[in-house]
N, C-alpha and C positions, 0 to 999 in steps of 0.2 A: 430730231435725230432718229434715223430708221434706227431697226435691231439690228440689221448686218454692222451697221458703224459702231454701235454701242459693243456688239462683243469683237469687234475690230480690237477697239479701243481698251476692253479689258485684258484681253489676249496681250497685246504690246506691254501694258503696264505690268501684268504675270508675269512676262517675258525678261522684261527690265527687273525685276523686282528679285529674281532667282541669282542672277549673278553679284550682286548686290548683296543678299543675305551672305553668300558665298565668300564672295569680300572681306566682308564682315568677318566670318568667321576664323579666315584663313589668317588673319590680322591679331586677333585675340589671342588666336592659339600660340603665334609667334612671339606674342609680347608674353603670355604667359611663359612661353619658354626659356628667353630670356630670363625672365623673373627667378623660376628656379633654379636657373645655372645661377645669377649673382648671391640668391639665398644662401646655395653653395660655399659660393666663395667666401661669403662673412662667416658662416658656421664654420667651415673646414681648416681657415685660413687666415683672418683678420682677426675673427675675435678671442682665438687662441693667445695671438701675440699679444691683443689689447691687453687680455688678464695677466699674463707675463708683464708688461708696461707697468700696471702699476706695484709690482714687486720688485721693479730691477733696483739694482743694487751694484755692487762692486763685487759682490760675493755672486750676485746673480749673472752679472754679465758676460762671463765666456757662454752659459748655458742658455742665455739668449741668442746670442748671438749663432749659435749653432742651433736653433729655434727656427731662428729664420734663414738661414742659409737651409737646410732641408727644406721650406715653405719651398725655396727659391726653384730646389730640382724636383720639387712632385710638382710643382706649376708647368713645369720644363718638360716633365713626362707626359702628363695631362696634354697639353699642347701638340708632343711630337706624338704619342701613341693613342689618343682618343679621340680628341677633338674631330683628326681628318676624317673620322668615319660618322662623325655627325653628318644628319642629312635632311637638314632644316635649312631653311632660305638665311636665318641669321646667325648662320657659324660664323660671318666676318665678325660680327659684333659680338661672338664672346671668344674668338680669337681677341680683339680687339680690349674685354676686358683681363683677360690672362694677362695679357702683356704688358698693360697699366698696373696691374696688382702687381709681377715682377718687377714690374719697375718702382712700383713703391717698395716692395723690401729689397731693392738691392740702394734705394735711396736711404731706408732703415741702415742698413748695413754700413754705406758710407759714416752716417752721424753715428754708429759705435764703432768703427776703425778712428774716424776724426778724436774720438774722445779718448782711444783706447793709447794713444800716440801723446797724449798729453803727461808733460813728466808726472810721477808720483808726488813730489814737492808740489806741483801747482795744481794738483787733484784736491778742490776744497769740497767740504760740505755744499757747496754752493752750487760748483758744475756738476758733482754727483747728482742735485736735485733739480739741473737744469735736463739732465738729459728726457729721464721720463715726459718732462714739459714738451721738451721738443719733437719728441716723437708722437707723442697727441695729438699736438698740434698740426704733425705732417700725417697724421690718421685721420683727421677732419679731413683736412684738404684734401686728399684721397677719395673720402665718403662723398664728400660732397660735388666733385668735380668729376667721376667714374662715366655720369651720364654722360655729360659733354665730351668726354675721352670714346665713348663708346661711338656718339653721332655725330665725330670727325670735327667738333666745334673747338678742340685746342688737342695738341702733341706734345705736348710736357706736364710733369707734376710738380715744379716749383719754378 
């Protein structure tokens, strides 16, 4: 192998190798970003209401429920007055998580109107201790399914 081939051949590889780290980086930083909007969201948003969950009550429940309806319009703000002046490559994907999280508390909201509509006579210890359950329950699912909601792999939360 003459020297002209050999620094040929280092040169192409330097060359290749520069866009590449670059890649690299531009990738990271996105998924980092990502990361601290969702971090966001659990601190600001989710694990508010968790701690509320497991307090609710019949005594507690209108003052949840207006808990999560405000969630519902700072979500709503964030969305129409901030989000657009993001200027990152994956504004869709936390457009995309905004609107999965509204839509888990407006799913919240449905299961306490559902309950709220139940006569007082058939309000037992029983459903009163079902609700907390069921709102858990659709707080996992949420947790766990946000990714797959984020990269298009399903379009509903229940």
């Amino acid at each position: 192998m003459t020297p002209q081939l050999t620094n040929f051949l280092i040169g192409a590889a330097t060359a290749s190798f520069i866009p590449f780290i670059s890649f690299g980086y531009r990738k990271y930083t996105n998924w980092n970003d990502l990361r601290v909007v969702k971090k966001m969201i659990f601190k600001e948003y989710i694990d508010p209401l968790d701690k509320l969950t497991d307090n609710l009550n019949m005594d507690t429940f209108i003052k949840y429920q207006s808990e999560a309806g405000k969630m519902v319009k700072r979500l709503e703000y964030l969305l129409e007055n901030e989000v657009k002046y993001m200027n990152t490559e994956n504004r869709f994907a936390v457009i995309r998580m905004i609107q999965y999280t509204k839509m888990y508390f407006k799913a919240v909201l449905n299961k306490l109107i559902f309950y709220m509509h139940i006569s007082p006579e058939s309000k037992s210890n029983d459903v009163i201790e079902r609700i907390p359950i069921e709102i858990k329950e659709l707080t996992e699912k949420y947790k766990s399914t946000l990714d797959d909601y984020i990269r298009l792999k399903r379009d509903y939360l229940v």
